[in-house]
C-alpha positions in Angstrom: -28.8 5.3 -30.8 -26.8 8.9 -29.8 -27.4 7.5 -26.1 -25.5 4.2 -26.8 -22.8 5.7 -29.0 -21.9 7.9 -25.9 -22.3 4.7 -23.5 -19.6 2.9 -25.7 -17.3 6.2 -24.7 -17.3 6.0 -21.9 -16.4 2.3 -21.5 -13.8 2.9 -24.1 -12.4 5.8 -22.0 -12.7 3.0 -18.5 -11.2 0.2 -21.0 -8.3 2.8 -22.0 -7.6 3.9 -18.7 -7.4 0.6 -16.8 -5.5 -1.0 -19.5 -3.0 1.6 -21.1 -2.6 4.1 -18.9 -2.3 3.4 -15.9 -0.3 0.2 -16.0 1.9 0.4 -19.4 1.9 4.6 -19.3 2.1 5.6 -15.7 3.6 2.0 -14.3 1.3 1.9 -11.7 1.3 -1.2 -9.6 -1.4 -3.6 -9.3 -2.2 -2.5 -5.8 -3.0 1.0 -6.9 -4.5 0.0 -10.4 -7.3 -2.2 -8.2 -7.8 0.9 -5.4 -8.5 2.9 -8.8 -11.2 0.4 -10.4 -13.0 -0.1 -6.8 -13.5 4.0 -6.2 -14.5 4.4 -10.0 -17.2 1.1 -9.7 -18.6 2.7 -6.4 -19.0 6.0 -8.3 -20.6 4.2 -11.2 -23.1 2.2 -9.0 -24.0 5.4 -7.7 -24.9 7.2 -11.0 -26.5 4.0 -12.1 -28.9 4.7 -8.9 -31.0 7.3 -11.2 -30.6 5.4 -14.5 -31.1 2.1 -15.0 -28.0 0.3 -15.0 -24.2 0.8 -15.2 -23.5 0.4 -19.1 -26.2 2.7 -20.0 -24.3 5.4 -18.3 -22.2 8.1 -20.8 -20.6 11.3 -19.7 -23.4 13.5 -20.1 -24.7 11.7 -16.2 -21.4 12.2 -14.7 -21.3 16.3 -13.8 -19.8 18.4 -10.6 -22.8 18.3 -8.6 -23.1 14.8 -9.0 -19.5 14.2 -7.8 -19.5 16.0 -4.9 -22.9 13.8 -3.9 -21.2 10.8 -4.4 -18.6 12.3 -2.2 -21.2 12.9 0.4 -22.8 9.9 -0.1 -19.7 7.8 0.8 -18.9 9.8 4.2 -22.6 9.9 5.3 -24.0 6.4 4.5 -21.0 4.0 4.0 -19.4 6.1 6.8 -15.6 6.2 5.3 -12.7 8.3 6.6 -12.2 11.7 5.0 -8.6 9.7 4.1 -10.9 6.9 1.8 -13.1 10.2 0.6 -10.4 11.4 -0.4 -8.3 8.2 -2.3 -11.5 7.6 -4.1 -11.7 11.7 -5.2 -8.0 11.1 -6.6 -8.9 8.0 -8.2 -11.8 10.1 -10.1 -9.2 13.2 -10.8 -7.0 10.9 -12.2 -9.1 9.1 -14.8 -10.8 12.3 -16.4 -7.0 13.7 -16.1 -6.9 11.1 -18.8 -10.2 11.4 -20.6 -9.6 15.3 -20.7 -6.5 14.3 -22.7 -7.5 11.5 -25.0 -11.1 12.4 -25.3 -10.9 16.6 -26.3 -14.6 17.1 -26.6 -14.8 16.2 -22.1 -11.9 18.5 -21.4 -14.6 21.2 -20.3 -16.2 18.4 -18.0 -12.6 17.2 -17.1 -11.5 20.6 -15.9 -15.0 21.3 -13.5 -14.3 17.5 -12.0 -10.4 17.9 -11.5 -11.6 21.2 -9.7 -13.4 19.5 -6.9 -10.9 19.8 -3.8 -10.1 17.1 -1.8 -11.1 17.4 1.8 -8.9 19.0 5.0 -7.8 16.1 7.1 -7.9 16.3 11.2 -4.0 15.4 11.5 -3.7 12.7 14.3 -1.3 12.5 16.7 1.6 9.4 14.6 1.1 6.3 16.9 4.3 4.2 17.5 6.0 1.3 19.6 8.4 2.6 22.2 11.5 0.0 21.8 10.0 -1.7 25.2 6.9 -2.5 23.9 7.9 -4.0 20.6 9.9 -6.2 22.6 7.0 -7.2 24.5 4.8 -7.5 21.1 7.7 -9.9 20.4 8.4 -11.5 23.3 4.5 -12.8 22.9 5.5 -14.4 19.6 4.9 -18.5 20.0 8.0 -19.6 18.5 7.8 -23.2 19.8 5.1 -23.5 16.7 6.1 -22.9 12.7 2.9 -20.2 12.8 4.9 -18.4 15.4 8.1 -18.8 13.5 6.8 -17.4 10.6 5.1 -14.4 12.6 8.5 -13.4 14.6 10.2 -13.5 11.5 7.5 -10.9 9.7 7.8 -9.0 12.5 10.8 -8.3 12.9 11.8 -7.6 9.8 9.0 -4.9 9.4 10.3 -3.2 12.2 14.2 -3.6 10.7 13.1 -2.0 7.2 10.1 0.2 8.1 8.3 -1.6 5.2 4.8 0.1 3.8 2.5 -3.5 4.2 2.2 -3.9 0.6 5.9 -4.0 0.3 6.0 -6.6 3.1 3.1 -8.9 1.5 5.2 -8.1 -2.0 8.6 -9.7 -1.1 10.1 -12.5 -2.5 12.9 -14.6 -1.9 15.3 -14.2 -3.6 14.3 -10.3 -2.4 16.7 -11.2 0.1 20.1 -11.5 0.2 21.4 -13.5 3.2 25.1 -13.6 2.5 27.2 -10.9 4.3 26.5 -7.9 4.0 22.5 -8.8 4.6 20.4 -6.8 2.5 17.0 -6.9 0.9 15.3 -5.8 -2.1 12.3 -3.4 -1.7 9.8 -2.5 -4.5 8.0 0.4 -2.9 5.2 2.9 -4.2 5.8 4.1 -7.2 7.6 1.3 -8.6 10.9 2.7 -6.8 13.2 0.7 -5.8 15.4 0.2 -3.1 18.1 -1.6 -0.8 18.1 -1.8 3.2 20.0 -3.6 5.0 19.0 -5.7 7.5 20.5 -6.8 11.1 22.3 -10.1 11.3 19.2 -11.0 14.0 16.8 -10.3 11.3 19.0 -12.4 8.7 19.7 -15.4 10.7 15.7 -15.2 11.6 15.1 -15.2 7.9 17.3 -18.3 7.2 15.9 -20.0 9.6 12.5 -19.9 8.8 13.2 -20.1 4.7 15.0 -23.4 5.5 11.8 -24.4 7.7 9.1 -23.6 5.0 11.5 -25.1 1.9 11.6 -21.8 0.4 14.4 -21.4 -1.7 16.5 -18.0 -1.5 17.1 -18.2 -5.6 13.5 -18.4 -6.6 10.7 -15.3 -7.0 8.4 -17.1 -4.8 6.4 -15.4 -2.4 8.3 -14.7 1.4 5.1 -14.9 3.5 2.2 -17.0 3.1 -0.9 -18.3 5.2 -1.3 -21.8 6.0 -3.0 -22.3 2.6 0.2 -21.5 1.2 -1.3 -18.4 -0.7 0.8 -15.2 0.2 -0.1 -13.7 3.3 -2.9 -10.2 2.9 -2.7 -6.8 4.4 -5.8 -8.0 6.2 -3.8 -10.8 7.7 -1.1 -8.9 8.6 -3.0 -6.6 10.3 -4.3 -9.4 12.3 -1.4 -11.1 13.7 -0.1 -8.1 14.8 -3.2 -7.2 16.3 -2.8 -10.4 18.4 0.9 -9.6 20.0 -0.8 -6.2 20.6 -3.2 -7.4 22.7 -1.2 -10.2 24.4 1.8 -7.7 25.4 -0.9 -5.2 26.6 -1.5 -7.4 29.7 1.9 -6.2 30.7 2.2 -2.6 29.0 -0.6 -1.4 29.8 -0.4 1.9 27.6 -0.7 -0.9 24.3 -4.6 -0.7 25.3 -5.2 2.7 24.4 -2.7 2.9 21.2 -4.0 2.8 18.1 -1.3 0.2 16.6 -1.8 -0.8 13.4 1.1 -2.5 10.5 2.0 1.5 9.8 2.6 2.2 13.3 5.6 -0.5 13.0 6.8 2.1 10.2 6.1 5.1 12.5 8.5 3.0 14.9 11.7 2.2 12.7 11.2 5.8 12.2 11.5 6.6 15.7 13.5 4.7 16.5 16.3 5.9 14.4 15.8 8.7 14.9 16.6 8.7 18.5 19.9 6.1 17.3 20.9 9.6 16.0 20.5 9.2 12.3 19.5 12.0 10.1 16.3 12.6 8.8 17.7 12.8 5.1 19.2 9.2 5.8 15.4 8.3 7.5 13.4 9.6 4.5 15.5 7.1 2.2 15.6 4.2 4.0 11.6 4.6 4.5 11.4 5.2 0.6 9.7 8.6 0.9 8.9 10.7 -1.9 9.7 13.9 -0.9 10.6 16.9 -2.5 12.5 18.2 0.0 15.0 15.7 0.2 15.0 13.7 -2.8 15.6 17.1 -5.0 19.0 16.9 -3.3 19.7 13.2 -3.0 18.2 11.3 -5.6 19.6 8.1 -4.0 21.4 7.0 -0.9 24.8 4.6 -0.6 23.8 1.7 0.4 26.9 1.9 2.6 25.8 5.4 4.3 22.7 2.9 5.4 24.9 0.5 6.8 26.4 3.2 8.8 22.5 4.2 9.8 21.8 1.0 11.0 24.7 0.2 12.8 23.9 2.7 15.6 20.5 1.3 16.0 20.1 -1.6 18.3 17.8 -5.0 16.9 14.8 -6.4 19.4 15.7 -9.2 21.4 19.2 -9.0 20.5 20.6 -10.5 23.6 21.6 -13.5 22.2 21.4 -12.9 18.3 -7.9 -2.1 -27.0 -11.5 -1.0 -28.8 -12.8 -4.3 -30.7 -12.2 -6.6 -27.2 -14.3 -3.7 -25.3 -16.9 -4.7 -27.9 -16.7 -8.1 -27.0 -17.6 -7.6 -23.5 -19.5 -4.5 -23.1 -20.6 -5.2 -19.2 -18.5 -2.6 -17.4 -19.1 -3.8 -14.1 -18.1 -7.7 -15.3 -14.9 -6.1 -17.0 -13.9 -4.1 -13.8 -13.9 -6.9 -11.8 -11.8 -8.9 -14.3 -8.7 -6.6 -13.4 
């Protein structure tokens, strides 16, 4: 009977978490709130491994030494990065962060768990386009078909903004503002916002392939989707740039051994303004870094201070251009997935 009482904790604590906390408390956004729930089910499956089953877990089975085997367990058998180990550790600090606060009696536990470090990372050498190879990556765009169309214009516009992927996949329309001066909306981690201007290439694209698709500029509908019509994934993205990678490698041959991936088009807008001579105070802004360096100082940047950035940086190819409901459903597993 004591074991069940402590079961229903700690699926009240989960419950609490998921549903409180993180979203209406800490504004989390749905991306993050899901990368939470899948490290804290793959650390649950793994205690369940020596007792039974997930909901007859309580917090007396969760301990340090336990922990730092899951840890193990992920790099050694499901052979993830030290950077996954390590967003799945944060994931665990952050939900006994929170049972340490509303659940007094774990705070001991809490503090020994929030006291397992996260691991040193081998810091790789950043990866980015030179401004002759993303105009080859583009030049391989198809844009005799709509597919192609739709690709140049996702391109490009991740290389004008320096967009994080999930801020890409997250745009809407009416994100975008295609009346002079061109600007769009960007919702980045954190839930902070803000505004980058965009290249009159990169808007005239965009109102091209809007009008194609029948997307209207004044509606919240999704800018990017797949040919189901459902919005485009980071897995997709990931793909089609994958694709203009390989195809522009035939004539650059130093794509081959570049590890491109959708940041490394971030790593580029980076580097590339840099070397159009803007600051890296202005840089850190436009990319929507969170840096304590710089945003101490400048909470915010002028939007017109961003024009100014842009304007010395040249576009691609621009040569002619609650407790009773955890009752109800006391699966923990079956409720996780239901986020």
């Amino acid at each position: 009977m004591m074991k069940k009482k402590k079961s229903n904790e700690l699926g009240i604590a989960l419950q609490g978490f998921f549903c409180n906390y993180l979203s209406r408390l800490k504004g989390m956004s749905l991306h993050t709130v899901h990368s939470y729930r899948d490290g804290l089910k793959l650390l649950l499956l793994f205690l369940a491994r020596d007792n039974g089953s997930v909901d007859s877990l309580c917090f007396d089975d969760i301990n340090v030494t336990r922990i730092e085997a899951f840890l193990n367990y992920l790099e050694t058998q499901r052979h993830n990065s030290t950077g996954t180990r390590n967003i799945r550790l944060s994931a665990i600090h952050s939900f006994f962060r929170y049972v340490a606060t509303m659940f007094p009696e774990y705070i001991h536990l809490s503090q020994q768990i929030l006291s397992v470090p996260f691991k040193r990372m081998h810091t790789r050498v950043v990866e980015y386009l030179e401004f002759e190879e993303l105009e080859a990556v583009l030049d391989k765009v198809d844009r005799s078909k709509p597919d192609g169309r739709r690709d140049y214009a996702l391109l490009i516009l991740m290389f004008n903004t320096g967009a994080r992927v999930q801020e890409l996949i997250d745009l809407k329309a009416n994100d975008i503002q295609l009346s002079s001066p061109f600007s769009i909306h960007i919702l980045g981690k954190g839930r902070k916002e803000r505004i980058c201007p965009i290249w009159t290439k990169t808007a005239r694209v965009l109102h091209e392939y809007l009008e194609e698709w029948g997307i209207d500029l004044r509606e919240p509908v999704t800018l990017f989707t797949n040919h189901l019509g459902t919005p485009i994934t980071r897995f997709g993205v990931r793909y089609i740039l994958a694709k203009y990678i390989r195809k522009a490698a035939e004539t650059h041959p130093a794509l081959k051994v570049k590890r491109i991936h959708p940041h490394s088009i971030r790593h580029s807008t980076a580097v590339h303004l840099l070397k159009s001579g803007v600051d890296i105070v202005n840089i850190a802004n436009w990319l929507g870094h969170a840096s304590t360096n710089t945003t101490n100082k400048y909470a915010t940047i002028d939007l017109n201070m961003k024009r100014g950035a842009i304007s010395k940086a040249t576009p691609p190819h621009a040569e002619s251009i609650s407790h009773s409901s955890w009752r109800k459903n006391p699966n923990i597993l079956a409720w996780l997935d239901s986020l």
